[in-house]
C-alpha positions in Angstrom: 89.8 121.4 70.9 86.5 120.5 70.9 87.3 116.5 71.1 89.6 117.0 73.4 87.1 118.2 75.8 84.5 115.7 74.4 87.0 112.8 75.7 87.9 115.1 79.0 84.0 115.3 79.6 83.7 111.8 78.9 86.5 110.2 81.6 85.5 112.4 83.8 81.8 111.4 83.9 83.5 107.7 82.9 85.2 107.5 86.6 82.4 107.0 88.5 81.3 104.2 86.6 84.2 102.1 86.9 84.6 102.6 90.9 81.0 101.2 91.3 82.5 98.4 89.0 84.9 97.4 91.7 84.6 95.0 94.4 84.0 96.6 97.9 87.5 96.5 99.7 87.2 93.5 102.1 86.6 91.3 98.9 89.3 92.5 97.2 91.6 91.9 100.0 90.1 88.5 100.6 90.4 87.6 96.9 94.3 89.6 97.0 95.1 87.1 99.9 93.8 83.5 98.7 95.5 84.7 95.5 98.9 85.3 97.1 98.2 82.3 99.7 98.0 79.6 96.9 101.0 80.5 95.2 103.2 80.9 98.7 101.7 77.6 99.4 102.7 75.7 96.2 105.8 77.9 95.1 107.3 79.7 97.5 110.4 79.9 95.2 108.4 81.0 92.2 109.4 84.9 91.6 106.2 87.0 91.3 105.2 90.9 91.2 102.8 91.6 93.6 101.6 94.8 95.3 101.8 95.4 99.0 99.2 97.3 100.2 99.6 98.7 104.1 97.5 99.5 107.0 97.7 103.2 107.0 99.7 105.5 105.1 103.4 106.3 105.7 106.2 108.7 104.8 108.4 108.2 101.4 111.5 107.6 104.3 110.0 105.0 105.7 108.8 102.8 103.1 112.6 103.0 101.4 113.8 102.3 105.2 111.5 99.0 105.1 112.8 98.3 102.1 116.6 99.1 102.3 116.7 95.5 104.4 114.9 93.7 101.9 116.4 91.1 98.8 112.8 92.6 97.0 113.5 94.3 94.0 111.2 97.8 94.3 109.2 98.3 91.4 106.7 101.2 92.3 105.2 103.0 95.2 101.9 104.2 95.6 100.1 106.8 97.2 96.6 108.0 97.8 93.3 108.6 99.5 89.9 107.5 99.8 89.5 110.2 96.8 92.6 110.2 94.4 95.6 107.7 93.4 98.9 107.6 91.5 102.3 106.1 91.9 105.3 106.1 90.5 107.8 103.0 88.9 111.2 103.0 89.0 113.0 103.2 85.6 115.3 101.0 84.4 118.3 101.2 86.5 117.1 103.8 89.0 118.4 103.1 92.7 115.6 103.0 95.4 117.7 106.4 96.9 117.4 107.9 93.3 113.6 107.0 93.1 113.3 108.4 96.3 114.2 111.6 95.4 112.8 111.7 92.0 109.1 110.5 93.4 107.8 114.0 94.9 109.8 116.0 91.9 108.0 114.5 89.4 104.5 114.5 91.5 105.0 117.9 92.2 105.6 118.4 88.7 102.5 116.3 87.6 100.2 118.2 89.7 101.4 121.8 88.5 101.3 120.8 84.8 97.5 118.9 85.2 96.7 122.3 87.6 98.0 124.6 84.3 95.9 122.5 81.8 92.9 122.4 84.0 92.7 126.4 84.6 93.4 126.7 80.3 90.6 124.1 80.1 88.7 126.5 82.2 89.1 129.7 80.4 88.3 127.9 76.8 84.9 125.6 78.2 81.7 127.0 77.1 79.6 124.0 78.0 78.0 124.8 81.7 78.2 120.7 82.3 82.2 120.8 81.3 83.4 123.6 83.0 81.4 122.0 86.0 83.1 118.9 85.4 86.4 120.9 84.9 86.4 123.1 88.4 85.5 119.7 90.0 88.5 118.3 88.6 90.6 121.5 89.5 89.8 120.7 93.2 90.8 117.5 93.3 94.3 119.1 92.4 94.2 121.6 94.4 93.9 119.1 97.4 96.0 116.9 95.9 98.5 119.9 96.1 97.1 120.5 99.4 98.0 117.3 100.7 101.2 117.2 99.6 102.7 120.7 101.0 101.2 119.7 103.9 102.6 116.0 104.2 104.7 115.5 101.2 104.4 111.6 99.5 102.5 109.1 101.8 102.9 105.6 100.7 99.9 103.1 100.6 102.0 100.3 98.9 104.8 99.0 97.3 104.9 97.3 94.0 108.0 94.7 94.6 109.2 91.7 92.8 110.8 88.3 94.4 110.2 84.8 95.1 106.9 84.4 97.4 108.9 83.3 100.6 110.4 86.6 100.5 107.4 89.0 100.1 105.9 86.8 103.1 108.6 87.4 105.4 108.8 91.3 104.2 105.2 91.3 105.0 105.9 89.3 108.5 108.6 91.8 109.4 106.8 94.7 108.7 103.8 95.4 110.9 102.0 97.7 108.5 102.2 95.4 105.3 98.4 94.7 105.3 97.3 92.9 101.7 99.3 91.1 99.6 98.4 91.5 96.1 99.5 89.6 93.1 99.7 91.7 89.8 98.3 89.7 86.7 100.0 89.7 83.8 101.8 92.6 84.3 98.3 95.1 85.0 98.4 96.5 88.1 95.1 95.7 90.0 92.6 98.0 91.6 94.0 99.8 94.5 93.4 98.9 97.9 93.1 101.9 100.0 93.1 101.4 104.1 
């Protein structure tokens, strides 16, 4: 128990650090566009994963509606605030109506299982500076919770794959398709929140 709060106390305290690791938004969007600009430019057959980030959030129905015209295969969604992120991938074989349904199930489910751990964490911390760390934590759920009875799943991008031409004219069809960002090697790449 004891490292498990040691490592809890740790990426906690570990968060902060990272985000003042990361590029301030307009450079990452600068940098997500050249890097999606060069490969439209040069390949605009070559099939690529990217991230499509948008200008403002929107509901879980209207990013599958967006996407119900599209030949992009959906990979993820993601969601999120200036404070908190998450997402979820579709698994092998699930439909874009499945994943659609199954999203806010499993977030709701998330949320109440990290909400359940958080308040156990709670009861067992002796350390002022973890339980601190802890109830901090616990907010962030609680809004999180918050948040979503109030507004359910708001989308902030889609992970899709296709040839470049084709995540250009989804972009160019779609008004609120802000950044295009390509995913490296597979690893998703920091979040770009409006």
């Amino acid at each position: 128990m004891r490292t498990i709060k040691a490592l809890l106390l740790f990426f906690l305290l570990a968060i902060p650090a990272v985000a003042l690791a990361i590029p301030p938004v307009d450079v990452r969007v600068a940098q997500a566009e050249a890097g999606f600009a060069q490969v439209l430019k040069n390949t605009p057959e070559k099939e690529v994963r990217v991230a499509v980030f948008f200008t403002n959030d929107i509901s879980l129905q209207d990013a599958r509606m967006a996407l119900s015209y599209s030949p992009l295969a959906v990979k993820g969604f993601r969601h999120g605030t200036q404070f908190y992120s998450g997402g979820y991938s579709l698994k092998q074989g699930e439909t874009l109506d499945e994943a659609v349904a199954n999203y806010p199930r499993d977030h709701l489910f998330f949320l109440q299982k990290r909400m359940e751990m958080e308040d156990k964490m709670l009861v067992t911390a002796t350390n002022a500076e973890l339980r601190n760390a802890i109830t901090t934590h616990r907010k962030e759920a609680d809004q999180m919770k918050a948040d979503f009875d109030k507004n359910g799943i708001r989308v902030i991008g889609v992970e899709v794959g296709g040839r470049a031409k084709d995540i250009q004219d989804f972009k160019d069809r779609n008004s609120f398709a802000r950044v295009i960002e390509l995913k490296e090697n597979g690893k998703p790449q920091p979040a770009i929140v409006p």
